[in-house]
SEGU-721073 format. One line per 2 residues: number of its first residue (from 0); for each residue x, y, z of C-alpha. Coordinates in Angstrom, 2 decimals, always signed. Layout:
NUM	X,Y,Z | ...
This chain:
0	+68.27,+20.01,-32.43 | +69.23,+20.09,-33.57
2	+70.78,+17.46,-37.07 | +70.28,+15.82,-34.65
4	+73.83,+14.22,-35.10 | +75.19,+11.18,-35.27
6	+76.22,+10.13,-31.73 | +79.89,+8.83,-33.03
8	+80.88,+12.64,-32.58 | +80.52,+15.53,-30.50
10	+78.06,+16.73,-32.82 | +76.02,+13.52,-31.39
12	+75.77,+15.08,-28.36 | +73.40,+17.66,-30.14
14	+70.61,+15.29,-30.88 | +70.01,+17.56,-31.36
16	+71.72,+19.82,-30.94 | +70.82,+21.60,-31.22
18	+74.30,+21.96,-29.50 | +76.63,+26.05,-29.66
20	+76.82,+31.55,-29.59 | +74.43,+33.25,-28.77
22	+72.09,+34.15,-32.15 | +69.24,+35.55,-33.28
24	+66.01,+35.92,-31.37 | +63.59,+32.69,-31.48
26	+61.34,+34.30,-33.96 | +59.77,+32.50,-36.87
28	+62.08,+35.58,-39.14 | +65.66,+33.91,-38.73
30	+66.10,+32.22,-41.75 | +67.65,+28.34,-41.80
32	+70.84,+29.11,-42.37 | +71.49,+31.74,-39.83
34	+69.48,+28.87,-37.39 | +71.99,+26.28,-38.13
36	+74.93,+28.93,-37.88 | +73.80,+29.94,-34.38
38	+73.11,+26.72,-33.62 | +76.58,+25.46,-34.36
40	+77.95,+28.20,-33.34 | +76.76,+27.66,-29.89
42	+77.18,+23.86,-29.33 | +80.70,+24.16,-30.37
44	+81.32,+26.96,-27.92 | +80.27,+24.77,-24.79
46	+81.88,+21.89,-26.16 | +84.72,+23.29,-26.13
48	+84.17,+24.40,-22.15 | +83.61,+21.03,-21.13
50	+85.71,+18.60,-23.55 | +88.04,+21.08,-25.31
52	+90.52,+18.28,-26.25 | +87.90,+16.11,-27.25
54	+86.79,+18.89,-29.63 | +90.52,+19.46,-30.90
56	+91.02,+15.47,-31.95 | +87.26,+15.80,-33.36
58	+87.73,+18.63,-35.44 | +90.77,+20.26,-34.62
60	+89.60,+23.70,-33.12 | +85.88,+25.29,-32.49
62	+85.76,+26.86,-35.98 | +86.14,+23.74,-38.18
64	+83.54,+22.20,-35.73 | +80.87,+25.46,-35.98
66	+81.35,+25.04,-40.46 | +80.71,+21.73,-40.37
68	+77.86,+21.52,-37.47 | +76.40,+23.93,-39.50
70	+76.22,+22.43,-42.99 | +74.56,+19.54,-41.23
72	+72.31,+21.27,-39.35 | +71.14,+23.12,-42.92
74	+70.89,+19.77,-44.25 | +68.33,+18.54,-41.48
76	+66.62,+21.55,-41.77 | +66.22,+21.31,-45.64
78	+65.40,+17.31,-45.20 | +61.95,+15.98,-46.61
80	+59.91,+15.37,-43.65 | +61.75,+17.03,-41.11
82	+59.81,+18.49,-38.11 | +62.71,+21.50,-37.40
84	+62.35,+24.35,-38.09 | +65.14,+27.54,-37.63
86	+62.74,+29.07,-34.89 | +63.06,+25.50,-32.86
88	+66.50,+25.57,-33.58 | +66.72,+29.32,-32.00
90	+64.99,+28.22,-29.13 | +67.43,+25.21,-28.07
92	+70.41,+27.96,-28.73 | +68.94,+30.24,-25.70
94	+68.98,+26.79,-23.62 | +72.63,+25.88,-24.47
96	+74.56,+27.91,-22.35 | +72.99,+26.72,-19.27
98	+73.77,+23.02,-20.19 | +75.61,+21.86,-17.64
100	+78.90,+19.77,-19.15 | +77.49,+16.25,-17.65
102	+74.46,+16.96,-19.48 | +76.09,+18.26,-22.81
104	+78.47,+15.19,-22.93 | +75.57,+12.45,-21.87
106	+73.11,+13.59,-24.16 | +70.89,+15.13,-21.70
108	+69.79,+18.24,-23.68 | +66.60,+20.52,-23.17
110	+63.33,+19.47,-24.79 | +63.98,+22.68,-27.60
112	+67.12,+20.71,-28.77 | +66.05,+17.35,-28.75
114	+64.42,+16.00,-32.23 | +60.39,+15.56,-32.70
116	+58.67,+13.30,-34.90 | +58.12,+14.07,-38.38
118	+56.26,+13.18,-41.62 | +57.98,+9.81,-42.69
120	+56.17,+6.69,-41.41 | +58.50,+4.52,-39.55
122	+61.21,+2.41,-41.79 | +61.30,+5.11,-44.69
124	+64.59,+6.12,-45.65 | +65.91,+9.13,-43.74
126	+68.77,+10.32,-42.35 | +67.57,+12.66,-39.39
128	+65.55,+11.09,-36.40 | +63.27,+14.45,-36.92
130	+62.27,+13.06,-40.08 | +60.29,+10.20,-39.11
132	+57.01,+9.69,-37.46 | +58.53,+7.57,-34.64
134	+61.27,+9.71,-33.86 | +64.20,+7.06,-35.14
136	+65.93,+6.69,-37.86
């Protein structure tokens, strides 16, 4: 999921990321922004169970963390290349919940929120790992 962020802040931890309240079903209907809200939404929610002042000297409060999780994840989803899609996105929101905090904070998130290769070949510019064919950036 799932930008799958950079892992320098507790957005990293969503590689995904996918990351964040509860949302709209998993159909392929939800539309990219409402994915990436959701998504945010939710990661920033259980981040802030298990690291809450990690959260406040990262962002300040869950809010400012949800906005700007969210704008990112719009921007992965929007990427050229990219294999997410909102639905994928929806479907690692109904996993985050049950994230335990050792697995949230390690990196250790469900297959739905973890990024899957996409169209770039390997070494093409990108800025998402789901935007290139070996799964890196």
């Amino acid at each position: 999921m799932k930008a799958r962020l950079a892992t320098s802040s507790c957005a990293g931890l969503f590689v995904f990321l996918v990351a964040c309240s509860g949302g709209s079903s998993g159909g392929s209907s939800v539309s990219a922004s409402q994915a990436s809200t959701d998504a945010a939404n939710a990661f920033c929610a259980r981040a802030q169970a298990c690291a809450p002042t990690y959260v406040q000297l990262e962002w300040g409060d869950t809010a400012t963390c949800a906005s700007g999780l969210a704008a990112q994840l719009a921007g992965t989803l929007a990427s050229s290349g990219t294999s997410d899609t909102p639905s994928q996105l929806e479907s690692c929101v109904q996993t985050l919940s049950n994230v335990s905090c050792d697995d949230l904070l390690g990196n250790n998130l469900p297959a739905p929120c973890k990024a899957t290769p996409g169209m770039l070949a390997n070494g093409a510019a990108c800025g998402d790992d789901s935007q290139c064919s070996g799964g890196h950036c």
